[in-house]
C-alpha positions, 0 to 999 in steps of 0.5 A: 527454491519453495518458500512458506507462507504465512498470515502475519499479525502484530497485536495492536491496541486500535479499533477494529476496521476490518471484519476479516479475521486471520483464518479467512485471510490465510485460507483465501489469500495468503496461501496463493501469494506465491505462485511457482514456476514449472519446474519450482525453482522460480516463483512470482509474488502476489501480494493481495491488496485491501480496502474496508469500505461500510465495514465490508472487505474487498480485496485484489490480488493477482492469481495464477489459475489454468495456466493464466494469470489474471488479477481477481476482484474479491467482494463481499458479493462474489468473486470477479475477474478485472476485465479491461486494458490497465497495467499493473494495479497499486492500489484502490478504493471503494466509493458507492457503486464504483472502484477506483484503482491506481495503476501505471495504466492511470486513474482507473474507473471499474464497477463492483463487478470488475468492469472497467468503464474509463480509464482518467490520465492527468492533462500532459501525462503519459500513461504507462510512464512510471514517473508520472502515473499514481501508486498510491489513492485516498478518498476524501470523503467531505470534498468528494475527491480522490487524492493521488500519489503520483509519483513525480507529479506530486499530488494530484486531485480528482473531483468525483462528481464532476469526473475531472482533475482538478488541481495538482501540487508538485509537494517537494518533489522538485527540491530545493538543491535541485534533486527530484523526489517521488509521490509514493503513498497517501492517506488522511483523515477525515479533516482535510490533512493528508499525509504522503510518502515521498522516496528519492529519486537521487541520493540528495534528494527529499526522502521522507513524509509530507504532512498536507492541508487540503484547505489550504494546499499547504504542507505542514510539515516534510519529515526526513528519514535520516538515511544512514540510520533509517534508511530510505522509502520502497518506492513502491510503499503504503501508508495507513492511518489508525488509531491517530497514529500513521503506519508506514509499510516500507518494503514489507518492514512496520514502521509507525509514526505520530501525528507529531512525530511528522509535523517537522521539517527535519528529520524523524526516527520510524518505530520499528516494529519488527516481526522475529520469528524463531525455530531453534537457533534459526531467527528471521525477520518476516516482511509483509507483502501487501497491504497491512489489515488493521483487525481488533488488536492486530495487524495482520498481512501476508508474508514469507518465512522459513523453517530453518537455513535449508533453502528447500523446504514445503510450502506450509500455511501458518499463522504468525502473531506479535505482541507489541503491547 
């Protein structure tokens, strides 16, 4: 079974926070987000992860070359292999001279040129333990602290010029009717609120946004999807903040909120914002895999489609846009 590949971009009105443009991320990264098997029949994906830091790009992404496989660190300086005993990578930022990764392996430290120089587990977890080791990582610029999504610990605190955690809050991960709920994601602003996706881990539990006061370690607000309607969150999602509006990738499918929208402890309605694609009579939906890059008047990311209902078909590159406007 072949898939195509493609660049998925949604026209967007918001200011630009990527440099990169549709042409470089297809050439570069897109055309290598599946790699196949042997034989062809089976495949892995690869989905590239992003950050913008001074206006330059970074990227990490797993590549398939010479028989090994190996996650690759693109930088505006070159390009490096990541070198260093970690488990899968779910997300990272950039801070001066370091790298900072959120993986199953825990909080990891890396120089720009894909050294890691420590590896920082919170006090009583266990590395390697999925309920407990961050997916998703924030950098709070005015208190000079990483904050992490981890999973059922909640959120986690990272002080970066003391090299320590400092405080954690389980958030709504222990509920109130006895049901348990994980730290998925996380992002904010540059003034102390953060907002973070939380799935369940049962049918009753939380399933949902947090909105969250740094200075006070407060929640401001737990917005709930309703799940027969909505759904429910990809244990494995991103949140992204632009244009004060918050995007959630849930799963590959756009769904956006306001600021408002998750200031309730009720429940809340995601915008949808679905990318069809047709040939003929054949329609589908595209679903991003990775993270969602913010461009001029785009989204744009990576993504899988076919041509028609055959089930084997050319790998083909392509560009695919949405006008949401």
């Amino acid at each position: 079974m072949k898939l195509i590949l493609l660049i998925v971009s949604i026209v967007f009105s918001t200011q630009s926070l990527a440099s990169i443009d549709r042409d470089t991320l297809n050439n570069n990264y897109c055309k290598r987000l599946i790699s196949f098997g042997p034989n062809q029949s089976t495949y892995k994906t690869n989905p590239p992860l992003y950050y913008s830091y001074n206006s330059e790009d970074y990227f990490i992404q797993r590549v398939k070359r010479n028989s090994r496989t190996f996650y690759e660190f693109s930088t505006p300086h070159g390009l490096f292999e990541l070198k260093g005993e970690f488990s899968t990578v779910r997300d990272f930022v950039i801070t001066d001279d370091r790298m900072w990764i959120a993986s199953l392996s825990g909080l990891l430290e890396f120089n720009l040129e894909g050294k890691q120089l420590k590896s920082w587990v919170y006090p009583g977890t266990t590395p390697g333990r999925r309920s407990e080791q961050p997916r998703g990582v924030f950098h709070d610029r005015p208190s000079g602290h990483l904050l992490l999504a981890s999973a059922g610990m909640g959120l986690v605190a990272f002080d970066l010029t003391n090299r320590s955690f400092t405080f954690s809050d389980p958030l709504n991960t222990y509920n109130q009717n006895g049901h348990y709920s994980s730290a998925i994601a996380i992002t904010g602003d540059q003034n102390g609120v953060l907002w973070i996706a939380m799935t369940g881990e049962t049918q009753k539990a939380f399933n949902g946004i947090v909105t969250y006061d740094l200075q006070t370690q407060k929640m401001l607000g737990a917005a709930a999807y309703n799940r027969r309607k909505h759904g429910v969150l990809f244990p494995y999602g991103s949140l992204y903040l632009n244009s004060n509006s918050i995007y959630l990738n849930n799963g590959g499918w756009i769904h956006s909120f306001t600021r408002n929208d998750l200031l309730t402890n009720g429940t809340v309605r995601p915008i949808w914002k679905p990318i069809e694609r047709r040939s003929n009579n054949y329609r589908q939906y595209i679903m991003i895999k990775g993270d969602f890059i913010f461009h001029n008047n785009e989204i744009m990311g990576c993504g899988t489609y076919r041509p028609g209902p055959s089930r084997t078909v050319n790998i083909i590159p392509n560009v695919f846009s949405v006008d949401i406007n």
